[in-house]
C-alpha positions in Angstrom: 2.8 30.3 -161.8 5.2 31.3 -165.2 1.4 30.4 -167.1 0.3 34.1 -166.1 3.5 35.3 -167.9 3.1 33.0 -171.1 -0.5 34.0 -171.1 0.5 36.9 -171.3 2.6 37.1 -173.7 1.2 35.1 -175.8 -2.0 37.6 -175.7 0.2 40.7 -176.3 1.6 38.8 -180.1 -1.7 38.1 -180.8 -3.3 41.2 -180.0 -0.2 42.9 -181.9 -0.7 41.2 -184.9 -4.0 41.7 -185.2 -3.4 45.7 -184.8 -0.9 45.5 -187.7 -3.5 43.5 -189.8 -5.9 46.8 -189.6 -9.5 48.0 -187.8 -12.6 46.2 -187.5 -10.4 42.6 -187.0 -10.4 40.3 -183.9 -8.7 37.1 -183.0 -10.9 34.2 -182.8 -8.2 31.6 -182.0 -4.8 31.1 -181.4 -3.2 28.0 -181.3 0.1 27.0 -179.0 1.8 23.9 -179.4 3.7 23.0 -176.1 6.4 20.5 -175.6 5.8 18.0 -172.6 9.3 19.4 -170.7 8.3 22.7 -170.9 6.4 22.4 -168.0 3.8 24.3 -168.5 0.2 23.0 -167.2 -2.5 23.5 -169.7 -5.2 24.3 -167.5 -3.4 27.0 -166.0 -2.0 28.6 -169.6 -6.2 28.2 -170.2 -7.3 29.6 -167.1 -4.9 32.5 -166.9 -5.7 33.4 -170.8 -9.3 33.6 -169.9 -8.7 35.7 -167.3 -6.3 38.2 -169.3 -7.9 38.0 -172.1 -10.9 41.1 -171.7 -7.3 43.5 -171.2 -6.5 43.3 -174.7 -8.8 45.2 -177.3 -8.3 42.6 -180.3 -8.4 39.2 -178.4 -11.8 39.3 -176.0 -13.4 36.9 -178.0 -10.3 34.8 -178.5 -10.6 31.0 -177.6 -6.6 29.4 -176.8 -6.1 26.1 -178.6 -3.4 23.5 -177.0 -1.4 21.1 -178.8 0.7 19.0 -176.3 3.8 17.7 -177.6 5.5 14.2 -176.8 9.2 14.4 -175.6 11.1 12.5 -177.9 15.1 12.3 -177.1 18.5 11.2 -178.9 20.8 8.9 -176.9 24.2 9.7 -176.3 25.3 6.2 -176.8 24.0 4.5 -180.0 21.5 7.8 -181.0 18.0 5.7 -180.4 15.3 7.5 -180.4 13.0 7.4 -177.5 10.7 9.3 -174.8 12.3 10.3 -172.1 10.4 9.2 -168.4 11.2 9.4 -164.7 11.3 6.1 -164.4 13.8 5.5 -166.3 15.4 8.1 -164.9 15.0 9.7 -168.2 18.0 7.3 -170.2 17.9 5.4 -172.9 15.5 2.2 -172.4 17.5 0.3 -174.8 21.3 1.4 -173.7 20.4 3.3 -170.9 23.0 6.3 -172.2 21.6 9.9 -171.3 20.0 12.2 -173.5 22.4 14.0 -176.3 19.7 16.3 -177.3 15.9 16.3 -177.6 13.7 16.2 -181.3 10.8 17.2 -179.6 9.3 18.1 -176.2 10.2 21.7 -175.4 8.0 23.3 -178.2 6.2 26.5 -176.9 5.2 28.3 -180.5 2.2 30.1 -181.8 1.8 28.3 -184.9 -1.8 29.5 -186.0 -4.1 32.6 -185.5 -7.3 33.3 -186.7 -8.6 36.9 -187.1 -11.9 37.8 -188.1 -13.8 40.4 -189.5 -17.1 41.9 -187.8 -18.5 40.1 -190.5 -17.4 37.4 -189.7 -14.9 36.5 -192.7 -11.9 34.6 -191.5 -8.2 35.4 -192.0 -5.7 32.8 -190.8 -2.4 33.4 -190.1 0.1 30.7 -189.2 4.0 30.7 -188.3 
């Protein structure tokens, strides 16, 4: 399960940045966006968090926000655009070429924390 791993790690930046920002801070939220081949299943990246998260000082309150990520790929043939299935056996639906290169799909980025205060005053930091 590579979700304990990204939990992980995604718990140590957070907690990181928040200890750089100064005392009396704590994340709130972090949110991941995650491409649909990266293969990472949300409910285990949410489970493991949850479990992880009382280890680190700055992120026991922290809640983990997904956003999932359509694949979108480039043919090699005539460059359509298109999402990529098993059916399909992952080609082109129109020329049925392969894939040159994806435009989305393999995402895995923080792109938004939010620290607050004790008093509950928000600071958001995003990528």
């Amino acid at each position: 399960m590579h979700e304990l791993s990204i939990a992980q790690n995604i718990l140590s930046m957070v907690n990181s940045r928040v200890e750089k920002e100064g005392i009396q801070l704590e994340a709130t939220a972090v949110t991941v966006m995650i491409g649909e081949f990266r293969n990472v299943d949300p409910e285990s990246l949410e489970f493991a968090f949850d479990a992880m998260k009382p280890s680190f000082e700055f992120c026991r309150n922290c809640l983990l926000k997904i956003i999932s990520v359509k694949a979108e790929g480039i043919c090699t043939k005539s460059m359509h655009s298109f999402h990529p299935e098993k059916q399909n056996g992952f080609s082109c639906p129109i020329c049925n070429s392969a894939i040159k290169e994806f435009k989305s799909g393999e995402e895995l980025d923080i792109v938004r924390i939010i620290i607050s205060t004790i008093d509950q005053g928000r600071l958001e930091c995003t990528k």
